[in-house]
Residue frames as qw, qx, qy, qz and C-alpha x, y, z in Angstrom:
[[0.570, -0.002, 0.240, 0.786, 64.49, 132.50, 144.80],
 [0.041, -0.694, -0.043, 0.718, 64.62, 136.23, 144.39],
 [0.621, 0.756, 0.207, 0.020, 63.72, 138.06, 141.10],
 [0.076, 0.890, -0.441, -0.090, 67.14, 139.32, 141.33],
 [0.537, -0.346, 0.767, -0.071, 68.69, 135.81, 141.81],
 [0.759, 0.241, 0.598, 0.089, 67.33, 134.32, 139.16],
 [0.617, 0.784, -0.029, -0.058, 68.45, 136.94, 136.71],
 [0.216, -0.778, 0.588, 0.051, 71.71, 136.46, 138.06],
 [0.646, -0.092, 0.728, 0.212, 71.45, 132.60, 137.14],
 [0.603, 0.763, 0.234, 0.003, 69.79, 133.54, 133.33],
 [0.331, 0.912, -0.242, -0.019, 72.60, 135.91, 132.80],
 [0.493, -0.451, 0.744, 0.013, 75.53, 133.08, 134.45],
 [0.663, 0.110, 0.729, 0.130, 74.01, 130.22, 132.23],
 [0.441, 0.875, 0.113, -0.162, 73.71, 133.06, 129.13],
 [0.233, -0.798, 0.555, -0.009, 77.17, 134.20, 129.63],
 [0.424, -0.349, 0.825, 0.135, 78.42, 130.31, 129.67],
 [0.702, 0.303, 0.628, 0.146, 76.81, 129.32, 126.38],
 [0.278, 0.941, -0.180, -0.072, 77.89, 132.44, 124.58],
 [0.359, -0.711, 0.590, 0.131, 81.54, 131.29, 126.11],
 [0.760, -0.011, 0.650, 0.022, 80.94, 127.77, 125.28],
 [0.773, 0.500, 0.382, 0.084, 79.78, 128.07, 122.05],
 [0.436, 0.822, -0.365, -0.038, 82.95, 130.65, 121.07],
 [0.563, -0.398, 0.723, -0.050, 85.13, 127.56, 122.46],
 [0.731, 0.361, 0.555, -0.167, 83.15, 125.41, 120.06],
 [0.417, 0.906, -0.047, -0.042, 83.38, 128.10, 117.33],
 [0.005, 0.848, -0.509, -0.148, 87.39, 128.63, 117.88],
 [0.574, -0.336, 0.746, -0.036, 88.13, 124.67, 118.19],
 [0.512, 0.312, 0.784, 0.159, 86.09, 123.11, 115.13],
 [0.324, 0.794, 0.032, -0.514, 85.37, 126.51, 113.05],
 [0.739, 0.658, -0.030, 0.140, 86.36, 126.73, 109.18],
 [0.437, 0.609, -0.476, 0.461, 89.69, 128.22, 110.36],
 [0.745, -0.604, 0.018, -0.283, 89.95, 126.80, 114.10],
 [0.033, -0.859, 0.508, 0.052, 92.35, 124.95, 115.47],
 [0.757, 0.081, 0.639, 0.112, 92.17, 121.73, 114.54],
 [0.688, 0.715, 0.075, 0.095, 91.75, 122.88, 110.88],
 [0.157, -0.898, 0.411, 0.020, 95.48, 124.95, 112.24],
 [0.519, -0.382, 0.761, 0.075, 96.90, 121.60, 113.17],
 [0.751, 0.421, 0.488, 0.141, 95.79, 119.54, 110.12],
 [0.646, 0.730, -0.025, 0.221, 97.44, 122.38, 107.86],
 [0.267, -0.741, 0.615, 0.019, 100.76, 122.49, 109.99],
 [0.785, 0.126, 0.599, 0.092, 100.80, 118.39, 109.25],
 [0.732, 0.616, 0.264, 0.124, 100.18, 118.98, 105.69],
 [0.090, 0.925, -0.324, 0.179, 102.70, 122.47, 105.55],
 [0.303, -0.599, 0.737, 0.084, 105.70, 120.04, 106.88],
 [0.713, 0.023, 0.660, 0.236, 105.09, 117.33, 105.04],
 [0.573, 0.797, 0.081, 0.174, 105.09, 119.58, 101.58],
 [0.172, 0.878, -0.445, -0.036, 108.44, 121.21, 103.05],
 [0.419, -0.320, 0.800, 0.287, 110.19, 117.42, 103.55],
 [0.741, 0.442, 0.503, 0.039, 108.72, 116.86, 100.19],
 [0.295, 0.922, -0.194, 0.158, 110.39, 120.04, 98.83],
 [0.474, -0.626, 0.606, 0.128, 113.84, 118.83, 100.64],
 [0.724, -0.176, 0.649, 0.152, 113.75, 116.05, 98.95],
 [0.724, 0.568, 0.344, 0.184, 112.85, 116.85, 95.84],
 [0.053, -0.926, 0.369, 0.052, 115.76, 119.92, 96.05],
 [0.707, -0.365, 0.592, 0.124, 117.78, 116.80, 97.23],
 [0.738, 0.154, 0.611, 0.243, 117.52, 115.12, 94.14],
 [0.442, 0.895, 0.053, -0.036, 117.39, 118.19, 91.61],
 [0.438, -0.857, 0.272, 0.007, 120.56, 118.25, 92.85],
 [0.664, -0.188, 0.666, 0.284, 122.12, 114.85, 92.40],
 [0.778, 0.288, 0.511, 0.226, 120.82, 115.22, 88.98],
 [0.190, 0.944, -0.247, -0.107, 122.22, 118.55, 88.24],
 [0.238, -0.699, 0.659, 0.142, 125.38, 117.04, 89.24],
 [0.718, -0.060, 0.678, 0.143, 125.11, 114.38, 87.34],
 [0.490, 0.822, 0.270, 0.110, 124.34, 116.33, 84.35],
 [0.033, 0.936, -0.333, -0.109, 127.70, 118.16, 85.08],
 [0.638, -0.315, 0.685, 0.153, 129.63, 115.05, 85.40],
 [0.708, 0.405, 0.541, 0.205, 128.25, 113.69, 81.88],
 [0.157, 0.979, 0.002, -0.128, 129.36, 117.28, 80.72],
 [0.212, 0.897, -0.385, 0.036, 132.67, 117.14, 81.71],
 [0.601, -0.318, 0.712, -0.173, 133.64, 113.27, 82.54],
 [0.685, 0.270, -0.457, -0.500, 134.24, 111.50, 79.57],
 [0.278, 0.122, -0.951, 0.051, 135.12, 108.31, 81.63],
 [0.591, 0.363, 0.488, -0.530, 131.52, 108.74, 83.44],
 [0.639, 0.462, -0.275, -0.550, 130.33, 108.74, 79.78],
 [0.475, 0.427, -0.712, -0.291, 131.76, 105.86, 78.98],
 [0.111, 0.041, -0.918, 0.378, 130.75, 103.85, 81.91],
 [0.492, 0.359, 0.571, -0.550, 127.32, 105.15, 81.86],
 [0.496, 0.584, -0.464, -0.444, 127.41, 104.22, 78.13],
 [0.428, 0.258, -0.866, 0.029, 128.70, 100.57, 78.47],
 [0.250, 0.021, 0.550, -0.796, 126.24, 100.61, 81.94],
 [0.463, 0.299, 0.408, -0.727, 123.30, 101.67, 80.40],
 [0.758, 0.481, -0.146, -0.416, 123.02, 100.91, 76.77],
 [0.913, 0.133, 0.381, -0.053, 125.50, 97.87, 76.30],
 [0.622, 0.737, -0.238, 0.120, 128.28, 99.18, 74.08],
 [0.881, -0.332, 0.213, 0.260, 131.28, 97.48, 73.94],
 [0.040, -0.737, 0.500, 0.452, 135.00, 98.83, 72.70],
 [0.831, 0.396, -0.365, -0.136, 136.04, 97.14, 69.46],
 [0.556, 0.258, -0.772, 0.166, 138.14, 93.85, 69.84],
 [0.272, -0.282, 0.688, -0.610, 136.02, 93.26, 73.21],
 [0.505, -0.166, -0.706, -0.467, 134.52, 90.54, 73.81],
 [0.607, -0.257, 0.212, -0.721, 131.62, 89.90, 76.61],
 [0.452, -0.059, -0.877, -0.154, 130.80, 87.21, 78.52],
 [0.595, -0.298, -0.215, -0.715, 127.65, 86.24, 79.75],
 [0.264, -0.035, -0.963, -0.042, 126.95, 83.90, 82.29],
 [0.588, -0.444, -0.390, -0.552, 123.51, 82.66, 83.65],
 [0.354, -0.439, 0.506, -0.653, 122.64, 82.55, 87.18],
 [0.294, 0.034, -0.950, 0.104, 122.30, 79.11, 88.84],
 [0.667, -0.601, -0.163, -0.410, 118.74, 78.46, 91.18],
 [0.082, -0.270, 0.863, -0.420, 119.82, 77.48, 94.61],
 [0.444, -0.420, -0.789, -0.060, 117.42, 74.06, 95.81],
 [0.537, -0.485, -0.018, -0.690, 114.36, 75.61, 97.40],
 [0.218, 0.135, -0.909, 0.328, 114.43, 73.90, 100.59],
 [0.473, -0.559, -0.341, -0.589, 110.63, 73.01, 102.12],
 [0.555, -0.632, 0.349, -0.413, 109.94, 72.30, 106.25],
 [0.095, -0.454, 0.839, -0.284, 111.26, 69.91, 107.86],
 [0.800, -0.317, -0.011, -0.509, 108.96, 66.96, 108.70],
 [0.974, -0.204, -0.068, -0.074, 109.58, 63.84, 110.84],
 [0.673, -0.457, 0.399, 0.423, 113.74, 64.59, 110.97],
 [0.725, 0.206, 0.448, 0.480, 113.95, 64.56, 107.45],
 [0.154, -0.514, 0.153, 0.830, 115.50, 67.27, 105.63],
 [0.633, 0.579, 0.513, 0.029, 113.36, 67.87, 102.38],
 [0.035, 0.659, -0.466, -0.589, 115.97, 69.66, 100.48],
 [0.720, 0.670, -0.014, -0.179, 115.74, 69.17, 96.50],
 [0.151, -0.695, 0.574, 0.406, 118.41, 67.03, 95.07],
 [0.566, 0.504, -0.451, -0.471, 119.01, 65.96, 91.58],
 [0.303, 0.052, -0.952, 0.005, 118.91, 61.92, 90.75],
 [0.730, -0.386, -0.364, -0.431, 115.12, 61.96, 92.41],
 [0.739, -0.290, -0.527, 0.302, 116.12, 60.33, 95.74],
 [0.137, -0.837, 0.228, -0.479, 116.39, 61.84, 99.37]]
Protein backbone atom coordinates (compact mmCIF):
# COMPACT_ATOMS: atom_id res chain seq x y z
CA UNK A 1 0.00 0.00 0.00
CA UNK A 2 1.03 3.44 -1.09
CA UNK A 3 1.98 6.27 1.37
CA UNK A 4 -0.77 8.06 -0.24
CA UNK A 5 -3.29 5.16 0.25
CA UNK A 6 -2.89 4.72 3.52
CA UNK A 7 -3.45 8.34 4.40
CA UNK A 8 -6.45 8.08 2.50
CA UNK A 9 -7.60 5.09 4.85
CA UNK A 10 -6.30 7.20 8.31
CA UNK A 11 -8.23 10.14 7.12
CA UNK A 12 -11.65 7.64 5.94
CA UNK A 13 -11.48 5.79 9.40
CA UNK A 14 -10.73 9.55 11.14
CA UNK A 15 -13.52 11.11 9.34
CA UNK A 16 -15.95 8.02 10.43
CA UNK A 17 -15.25 8.24 14.16
CA UNK A 18 -15.52 12.00 14.27
CA UNK A 19 -19.07 11.16 12.37
CA UNK A 20 -19.78 8.34 14.60
CA UNK A 21 -19.07 9.77 17.65
CA UNK A 22 -21.34 13.17 16.68
CA UNK A 23 -24.18 10.38 16.04
CA UNK A 24 -23.37 9.12 19.51
CA UNK A 25 -23.12 12.71 20.85
CA UNK A 26 -26.61 13.86 19.07
CA UNK A 27 -28.54 10.45 20.10
CA UNK A 28 -27.60 9.99 23.95
CA UNK A 29 -26.13 13.68 24.69
CA UNK A 30 -27.55 15.82 27.76
CA UNK A 31 -30.00 17.36 25.26
CA UNK A 32 -30.16 14.54 22.41
CA UNK A 33 -32.80 12.88 21.25
CA UNK A 34 -33.81 10.46 23.35
CA UNK A 35 -33.58 12.98 26.26
CA UNK A 36 -36.19 15.03 23.26
CA UNK A 37 -38.47 12.04 23.33
CA UNK A 38 -38.55 11.35 27.10
CA UNK A 39 -39.50 15.19 27.58
CA UNK A 40 -42.26 15.12 24.75
CA UNK A 41 -43.74 11.90 26.95
CA UNK A 42 -43.49 13.84 30.06
CA UNK A 43 -44.74 17.51 28.17
CA UNK A 44 -48.13 15.52 27.09
CA UNK A 45 -48.71 13.84 29.92
CA UNK A 46 -48.49 17.32 32.12
CA UNK A 47 -50.87 18.85 29.29
CA UNK A 48 -53.66 15.76 29.82
CA UNK A 49 -52.96 16.42 33.40
CA UNK A 50 -53.69 20.16 32.94
CA UNK A 51 -57.04 19.11 30.86
CA UNK A 52 -58.11 17.43 33.44
CA UNK A 53 -57.47 19.29 36.13
CA UNK A 54 -59.16 22.53 34.00
CA UNK A 55 -61.89 19.77 33.59
CA UNK A 56 -62.64 19.63 37.02
CA UNK A 57 -61.90 23.37 38.13
CA UNK A 58 -64.66 23.61 36.16
CA UNK A 59 -67.28 21.22 37.42
CA UNK A 60 -66.45 22.75 40.67
CA UNK A 61 -66.79 26.29 39.67
CA UNK A 62 -70.08 25.27 38.50
CA UNK A 63 -70.97 23.74 41.27
CA UNK A 64 -70.06 26.58 43.38
CA UNK A 65 -72.50 28.62 41.13
CA UNK A 66 -75.26 26.23 41.51
CA UNK A 67 -74.93 26.29 45.51
CA UNK A 68 -74.97 30.17 44.87
CA UNK A 69 -77.97 30.38 43.15
CA UNK A 70 -80.01 26.88 43.62
CA UNK A 71 -81.58 26.80 46.76
CA UNK A 72 -83.13 23.32 45.91
CA UNK A 73 -79.37 22.07 45.12
CA UNK A 74 -78.79 23.41 48.68
CA UNK A 75 -81.18 21.61 50.10
CA UNK A 76 -80.46 18.33 48.54
CA UNK A 77 -76.84 18.68 49.02
CA UNK A 78 -77.77 19.55 52.65
CA UNK A 79 -80.11 16.53 53.38
CA UNK A 80 -77.29 14.47 50.96
CA UNK A 81 -74.43 15.39 52.72
CA UNK A 82 -74.95 16.27 56.30
CA UNK A 83 -78.32 14.41 57.19
CA UNK A 84 -80.82 17.18 57.91
CA UNK A 85 -84.19 16.46 57.86
CA UNK A 86 -87.42 19.04 57.44
CA UNK A 87 -89.41 19.25 60.67
CA UNK A 88 -92.38 16.72 61.01
CA UNK A 89 -90.10 14.22 58.82
CA UNK A 90 -89.49 11.25 59.73
CA UNK A 91 -86.58 8.79 58.28
CA UNK A 92 -86.41 5.43 57.83
CA UNK A 93 -83.60 3.31 57.97
CA UNK A 94 -83.33 -0.01 56.81
CA UNK A 95 -80.32 -2.48 57.00
CA UNK A 96 -79.01 -4.33 54.15
CA UNK A 97 -79.58 -8.12 54.09
CA UNK A 98 -76.11 -10.55 53.23
CA UNK A 99 -76.93 -12.67 50.27
CA UNK A 100 -75.63 -16.71 51.16
CA UNK A 101 -72.03 -16.78 50.00
CA UNK A 102 -72.18 -19.66 47.80
CA UNK A 103 -68.70 -21.98 47.82
CA UNK A 104 -67.67 -24.59 44.62
CA UNK A 105 -69.45 -27.07 43.75
CA UNK A 106 -68.13 -30.53 44.75
CA UNK A 107 -69.41 -34.04 43.87
CA UNK A 108 -73.03 -32.48 42.34
CA UNK A 109 -73.76 -30.90 45.41
CA UNK A 110 -74.59 -27.39 45.57
CA UNK A 111 -72.88 -25.92 48.80
CA UNK A 112 -75.01 -22.93 49.10
CA UNK A 113 -75.54 -21.65 52.86
CA UNK A 114 -78.94 -22.25 54.21
CA UNK A 115 -80.37 -21.49 57.54
CA UNK A 116 -81.71 -24.65 59.84
CA UNK A 117 -77.91 -26.23 59.38
CA UNK A 118 -78.88 -28.88 56.78
CA UNK A 119 -78.11 -29.12 52.93
Amino acid sequence: MSVRSRKLVRLFFASLFIIGSVVVWLAFGQHGFIHLYRVGKERQACEQRIKKLVEENQALFDEIQRLRTDPEYVEHVVRKELGFVRENEIIYRFQETKKPETGPVEDGKDNTSRKGGKQ
